[in-house]
FIVO-239691 format. One record per atom (N, C-alpha, C): x, y, z; residue in three letters. Coordinates in steps of 0.1 Angstrom, whole numbers, plus 5000, padded with zeros to 4 digits. Layout:
BEGIN
XYZAla...
END
This chain:
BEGIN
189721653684Unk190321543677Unk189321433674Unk189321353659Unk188121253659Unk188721153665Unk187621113671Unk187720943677Unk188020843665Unk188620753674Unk188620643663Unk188220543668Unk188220393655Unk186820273665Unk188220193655Unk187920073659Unk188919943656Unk187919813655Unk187619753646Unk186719673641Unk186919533647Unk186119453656Unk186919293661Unk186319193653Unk187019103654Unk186219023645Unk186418873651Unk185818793657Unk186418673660Unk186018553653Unk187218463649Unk186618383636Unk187318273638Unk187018163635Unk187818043632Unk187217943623Unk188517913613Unk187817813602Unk186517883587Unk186518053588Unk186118143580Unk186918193570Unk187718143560Unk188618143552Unk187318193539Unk186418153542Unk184818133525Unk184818283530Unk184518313540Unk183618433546Unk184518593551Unk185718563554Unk185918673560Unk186418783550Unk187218763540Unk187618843530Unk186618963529Unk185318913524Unk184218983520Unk183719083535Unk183819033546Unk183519113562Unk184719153562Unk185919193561Unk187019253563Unk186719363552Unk186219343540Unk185819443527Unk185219583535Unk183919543539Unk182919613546Unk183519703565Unk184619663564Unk185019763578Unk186219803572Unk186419843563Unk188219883555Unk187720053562Unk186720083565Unk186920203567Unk187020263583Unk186920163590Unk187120133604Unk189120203605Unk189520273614Unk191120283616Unk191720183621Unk191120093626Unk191719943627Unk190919823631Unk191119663622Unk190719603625Unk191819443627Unk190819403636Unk191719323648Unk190519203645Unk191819063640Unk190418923641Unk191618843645Unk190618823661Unk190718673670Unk191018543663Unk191918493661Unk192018373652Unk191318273667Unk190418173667Unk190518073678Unk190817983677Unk191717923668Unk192017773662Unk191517763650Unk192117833643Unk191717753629Unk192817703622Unk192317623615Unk193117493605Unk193117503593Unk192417663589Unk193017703572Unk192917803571Unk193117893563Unk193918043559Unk193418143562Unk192318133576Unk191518293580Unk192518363584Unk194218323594Unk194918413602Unk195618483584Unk196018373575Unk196618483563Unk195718563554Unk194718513557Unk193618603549Unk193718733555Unk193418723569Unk193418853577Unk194618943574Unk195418873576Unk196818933573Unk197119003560Unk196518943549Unk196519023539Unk195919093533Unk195119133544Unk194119273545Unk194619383548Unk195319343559Unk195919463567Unk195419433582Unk194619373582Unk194319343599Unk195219293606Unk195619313619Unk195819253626Unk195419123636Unk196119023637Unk195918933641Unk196218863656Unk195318823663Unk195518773674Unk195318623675Unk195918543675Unk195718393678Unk195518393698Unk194018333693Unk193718263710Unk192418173710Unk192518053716Unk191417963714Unk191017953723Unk189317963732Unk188717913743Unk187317843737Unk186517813745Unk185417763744Unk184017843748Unk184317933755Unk183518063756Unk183918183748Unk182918203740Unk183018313735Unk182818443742Unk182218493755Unk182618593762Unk184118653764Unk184818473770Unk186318513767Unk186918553756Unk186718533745Unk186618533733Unk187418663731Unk185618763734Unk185618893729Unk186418973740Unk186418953753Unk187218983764Unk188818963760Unk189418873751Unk190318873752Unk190418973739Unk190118993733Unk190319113717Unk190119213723Unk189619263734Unk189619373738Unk190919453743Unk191519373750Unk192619393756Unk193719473745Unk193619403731Unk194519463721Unk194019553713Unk192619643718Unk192219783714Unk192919893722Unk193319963708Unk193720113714Unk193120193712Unk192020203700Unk191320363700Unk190320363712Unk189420493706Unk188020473720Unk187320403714Unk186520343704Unk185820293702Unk186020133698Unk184920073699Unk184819903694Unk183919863688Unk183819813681Unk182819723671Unk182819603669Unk182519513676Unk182519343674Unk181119303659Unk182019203652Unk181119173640Unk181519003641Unk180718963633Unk181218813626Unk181618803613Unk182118723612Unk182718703595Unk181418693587Unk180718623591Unk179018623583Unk178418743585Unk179018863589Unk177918983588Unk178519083581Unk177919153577Unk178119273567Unk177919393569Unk178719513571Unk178319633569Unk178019733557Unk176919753559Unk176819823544Unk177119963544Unk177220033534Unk177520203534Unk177320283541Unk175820293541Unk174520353551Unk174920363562Unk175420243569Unk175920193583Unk176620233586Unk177720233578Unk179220273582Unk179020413585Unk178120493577Unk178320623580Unk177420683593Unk176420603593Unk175720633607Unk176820603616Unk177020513616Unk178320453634Unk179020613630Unk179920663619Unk181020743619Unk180520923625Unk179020933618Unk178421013628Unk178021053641Unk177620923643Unk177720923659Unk179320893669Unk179720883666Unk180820843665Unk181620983670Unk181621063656Unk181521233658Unk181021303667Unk180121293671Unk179021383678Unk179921303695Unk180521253694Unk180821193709Unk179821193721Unk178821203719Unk178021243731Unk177321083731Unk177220933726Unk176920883730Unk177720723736Unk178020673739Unk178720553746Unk178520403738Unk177320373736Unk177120243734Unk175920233723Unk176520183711Unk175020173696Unk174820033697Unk173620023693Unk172619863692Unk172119893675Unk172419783673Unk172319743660Unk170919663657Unk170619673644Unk169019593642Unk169819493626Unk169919343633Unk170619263627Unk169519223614Unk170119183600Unk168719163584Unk169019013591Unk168918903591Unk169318773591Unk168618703578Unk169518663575Unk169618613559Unk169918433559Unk168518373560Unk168518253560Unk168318153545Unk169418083544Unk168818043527Unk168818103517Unk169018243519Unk169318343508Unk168318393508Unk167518433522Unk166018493524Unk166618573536Unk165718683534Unk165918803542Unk164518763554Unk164818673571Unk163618653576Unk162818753579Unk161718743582Unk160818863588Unk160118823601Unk160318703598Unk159318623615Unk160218523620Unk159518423632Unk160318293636Unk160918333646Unk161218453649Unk161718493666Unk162918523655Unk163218583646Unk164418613635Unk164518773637Unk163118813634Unk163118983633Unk162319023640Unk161819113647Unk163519163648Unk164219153656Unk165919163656Unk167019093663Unk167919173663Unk167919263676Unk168619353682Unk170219333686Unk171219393684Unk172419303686Unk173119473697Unk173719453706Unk174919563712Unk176019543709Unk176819623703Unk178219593697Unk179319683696Unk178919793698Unk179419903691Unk179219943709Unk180720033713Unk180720073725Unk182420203729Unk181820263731Unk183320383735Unk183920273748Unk185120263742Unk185720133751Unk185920143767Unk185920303772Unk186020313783Unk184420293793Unk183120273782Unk182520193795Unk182220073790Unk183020013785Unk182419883782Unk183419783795Unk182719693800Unk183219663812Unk183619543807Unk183119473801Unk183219343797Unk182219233791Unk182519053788Unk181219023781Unk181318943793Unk179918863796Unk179718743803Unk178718633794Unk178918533797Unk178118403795Unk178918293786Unk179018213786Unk179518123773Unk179018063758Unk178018053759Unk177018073745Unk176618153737Unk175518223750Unk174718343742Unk175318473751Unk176418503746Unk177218583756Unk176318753753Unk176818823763Unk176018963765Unk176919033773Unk177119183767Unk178019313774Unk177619353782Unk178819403795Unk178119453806Unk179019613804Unk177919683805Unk178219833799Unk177819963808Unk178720063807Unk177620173817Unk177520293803Unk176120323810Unk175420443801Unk174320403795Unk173820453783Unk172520433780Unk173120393765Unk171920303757Unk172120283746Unk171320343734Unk172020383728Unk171520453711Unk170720353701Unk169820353694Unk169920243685Unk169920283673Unk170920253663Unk171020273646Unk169820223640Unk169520263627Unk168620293619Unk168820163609Unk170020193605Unk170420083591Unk170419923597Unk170519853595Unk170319743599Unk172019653592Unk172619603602Unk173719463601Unk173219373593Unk173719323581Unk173519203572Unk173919093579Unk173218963582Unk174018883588Unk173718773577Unk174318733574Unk174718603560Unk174718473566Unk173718423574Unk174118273580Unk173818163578Unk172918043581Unk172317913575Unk172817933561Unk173917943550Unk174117923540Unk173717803535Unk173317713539Unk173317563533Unk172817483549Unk172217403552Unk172017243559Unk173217283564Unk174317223559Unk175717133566Unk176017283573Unk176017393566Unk176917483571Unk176117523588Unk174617503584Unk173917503599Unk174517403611Unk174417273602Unk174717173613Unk176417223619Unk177217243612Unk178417253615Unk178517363632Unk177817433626Unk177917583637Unk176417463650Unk176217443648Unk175117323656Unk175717253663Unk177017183660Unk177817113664Unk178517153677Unk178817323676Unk179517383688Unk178817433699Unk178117513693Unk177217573707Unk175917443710Unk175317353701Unk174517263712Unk175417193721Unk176217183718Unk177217103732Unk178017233738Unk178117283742Unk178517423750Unk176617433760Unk175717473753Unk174717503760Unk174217333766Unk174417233762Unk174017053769Unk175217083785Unk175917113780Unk176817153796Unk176017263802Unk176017363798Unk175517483806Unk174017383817Unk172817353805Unk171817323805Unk172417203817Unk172817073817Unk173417003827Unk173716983837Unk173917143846Unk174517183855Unk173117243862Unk172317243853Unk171017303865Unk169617243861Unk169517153855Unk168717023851Unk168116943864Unk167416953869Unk167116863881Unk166216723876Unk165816713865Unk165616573865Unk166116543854Unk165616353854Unk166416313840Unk165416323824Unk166816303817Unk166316333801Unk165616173799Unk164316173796Unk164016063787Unk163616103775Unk163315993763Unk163116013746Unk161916083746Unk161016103758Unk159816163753Unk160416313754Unk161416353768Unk161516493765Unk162116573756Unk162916443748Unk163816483739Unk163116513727Unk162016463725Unk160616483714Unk160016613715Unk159316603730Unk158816693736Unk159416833730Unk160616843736Unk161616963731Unk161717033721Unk161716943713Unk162016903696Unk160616983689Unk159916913695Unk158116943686Unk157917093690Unk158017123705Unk157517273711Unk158717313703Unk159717343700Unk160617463698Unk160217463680Unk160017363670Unk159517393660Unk158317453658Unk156817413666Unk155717503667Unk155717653673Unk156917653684Unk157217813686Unk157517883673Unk158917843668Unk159117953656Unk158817923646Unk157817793640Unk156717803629Unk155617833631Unk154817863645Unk153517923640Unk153518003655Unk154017953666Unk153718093675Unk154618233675Unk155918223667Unk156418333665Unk156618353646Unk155518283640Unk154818333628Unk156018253612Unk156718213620Unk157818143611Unk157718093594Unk155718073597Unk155718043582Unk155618153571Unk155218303577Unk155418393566Unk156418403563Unk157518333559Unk158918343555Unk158518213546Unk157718163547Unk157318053535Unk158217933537Unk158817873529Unk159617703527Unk160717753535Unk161417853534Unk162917853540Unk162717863558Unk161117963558Unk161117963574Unk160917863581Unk159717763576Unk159617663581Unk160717553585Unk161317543572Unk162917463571Unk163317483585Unk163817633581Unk164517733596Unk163517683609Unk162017673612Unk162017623625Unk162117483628Unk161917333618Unk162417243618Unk164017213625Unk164417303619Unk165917273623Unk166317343632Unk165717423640Unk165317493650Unk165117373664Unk164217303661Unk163717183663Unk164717103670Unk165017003656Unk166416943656Unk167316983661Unk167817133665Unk168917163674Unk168317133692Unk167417173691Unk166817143704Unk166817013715Unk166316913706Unk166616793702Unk168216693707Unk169016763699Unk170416803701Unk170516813714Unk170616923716Unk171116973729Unk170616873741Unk169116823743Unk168516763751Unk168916623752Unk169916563736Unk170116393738Unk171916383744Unk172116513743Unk173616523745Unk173716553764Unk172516643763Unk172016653783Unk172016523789Unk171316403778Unk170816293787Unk172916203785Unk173316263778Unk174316193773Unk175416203790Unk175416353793Unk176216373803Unk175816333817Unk174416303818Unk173816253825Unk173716093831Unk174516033821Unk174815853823Unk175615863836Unk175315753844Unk176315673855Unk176915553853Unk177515493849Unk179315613851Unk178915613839Unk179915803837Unk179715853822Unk180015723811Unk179815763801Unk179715683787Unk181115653785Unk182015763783Unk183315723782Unk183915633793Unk183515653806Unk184315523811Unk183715383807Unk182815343803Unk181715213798Unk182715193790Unk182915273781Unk183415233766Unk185115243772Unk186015243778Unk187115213787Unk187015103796Unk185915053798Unk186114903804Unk185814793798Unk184814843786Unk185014773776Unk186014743769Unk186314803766Unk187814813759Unk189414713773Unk188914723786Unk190014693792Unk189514513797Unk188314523789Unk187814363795Unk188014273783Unk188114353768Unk188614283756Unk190014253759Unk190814333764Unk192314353762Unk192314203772Unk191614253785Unk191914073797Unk191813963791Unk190713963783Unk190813843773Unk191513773764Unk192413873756Unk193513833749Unk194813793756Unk194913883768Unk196113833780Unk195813713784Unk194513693789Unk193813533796Unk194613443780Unk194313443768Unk194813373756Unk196013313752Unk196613423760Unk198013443754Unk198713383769Unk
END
């Protein structure tokens, strides 16, 4: 009897994007997208694909994928993003191997598509992804940011390469910038042994743009790579002023609550 695979998808606030990545797994026997909170029409979009839908919000994405697991029934899994694409080629490779049942777990070779450029350097390419797994040894994901499968057996790796469609624009960067630099400013926080000052926050900033613009080659991708390690940069940056952020005594938010409770004494003292 052929195996079957069930497509996951976990998405929130992808209403632009997912139609088009639901297109590209229609050939999958089921697919399944994690709603995590969103606030416009990805759970009816899904729905009017034919996917099934699971509403669940966490802050870790290992839970994420751990929890969509639970609502697979065939043997196989395939976790994607709404920003990635499966092309023909692909589909048919996974369905082959797939057939042949003799392997457990495929690794994918991700195109990453920045600015409407396909990168080739910058620590972009190449960019190995695990995704694809006969569900009985996939054990589970761990980490909260840059989460990773823990799996038994050996892995396969496909030929065709995963489209991933992402940095569409600045804002759409900053937006996804917004979540995981403060997810990883906690992580980073918790095992930080000294404090953040403005030089290290520079510091940080400068080495992580000269990494993926010239020590991991970032400018043969020309204006868009460079851009891409700049903002590369700037997320770094990020993450390091939001480290010194959690780092205040007494946190920030209580300052700004005694301020607030020393204005209020004042108007009582008035009155």
């Amino acid at each position: 009897m052929q195996e079957k695979i069930t497509a996951i998808i976990i998405a929130k606030n992808e209403a632009d994007m997912l139609a088009a990545c639901l297109a590209t797994v229609a050939w999958c026997d089921q697919v399944l997208v994690l709603d995590s909170g969103s606030t416009d029409d990805t759970a009816k979009i899904a729905e009017q694909a034919g996917a099934k839908v699971v509403l669940f919000s966490h802050s870790s994405f290992a839970r994420l994928r751990n929890e969509a697991l639970k609502h697979v029934s065939t043997e196989w899994v395939f976790y994607l993003d709404a920003d990635e694409r499966v092309l023909p080629q692909l589909a048919r490779e996974i369905q082959v191997h797939i057939e042949t049942g003799k392997d457990t777990t495929l690794q994918l070779e991700r195109k990453n598509v920045f600015f409407g450029q396909a990168f080739s350097a910058g620590g972009w390419s190449p960019d190995y992804v695990t995704r694809i797994f006969r569900k009985t040894s996939l054990r589970g994901w761990s980490g909260v940011v840059h989460e990773s499968p823990e799996f038994e057996g050996g892995v396969v790796q496909l030929q065709i390469p995963l489209v991933h469609l992402t940095h569409r624009s600045v804002s759409d960067g900053l937006k996804k910038s917004v979540v995981w630099t403060a997810l990883e400013a906690e992580l980073l926080s918790e095992t930080l042994t000294f404090a953040v000052t403005p030089r290290t926050v520079i510091r940080k900033g400068v080495m992580e743009f000269l990494r993926r613009g010239f020590f991991w080659r970032g400018y043969k991708d020309g204006t868009p790579g460079m851009m891409e390690a700049l903002i590369q940069g700037i997320n770094k940056m990020l993450v390091y002023l939001q480290v010194w952020e959690l780092q205040q005594q007494p946190p920030i938010e209580q300052q700004y609550k005694a301020a607030e409770k020393e204005i209020a004494d004042l108007w009582r003292k008035k009155s």
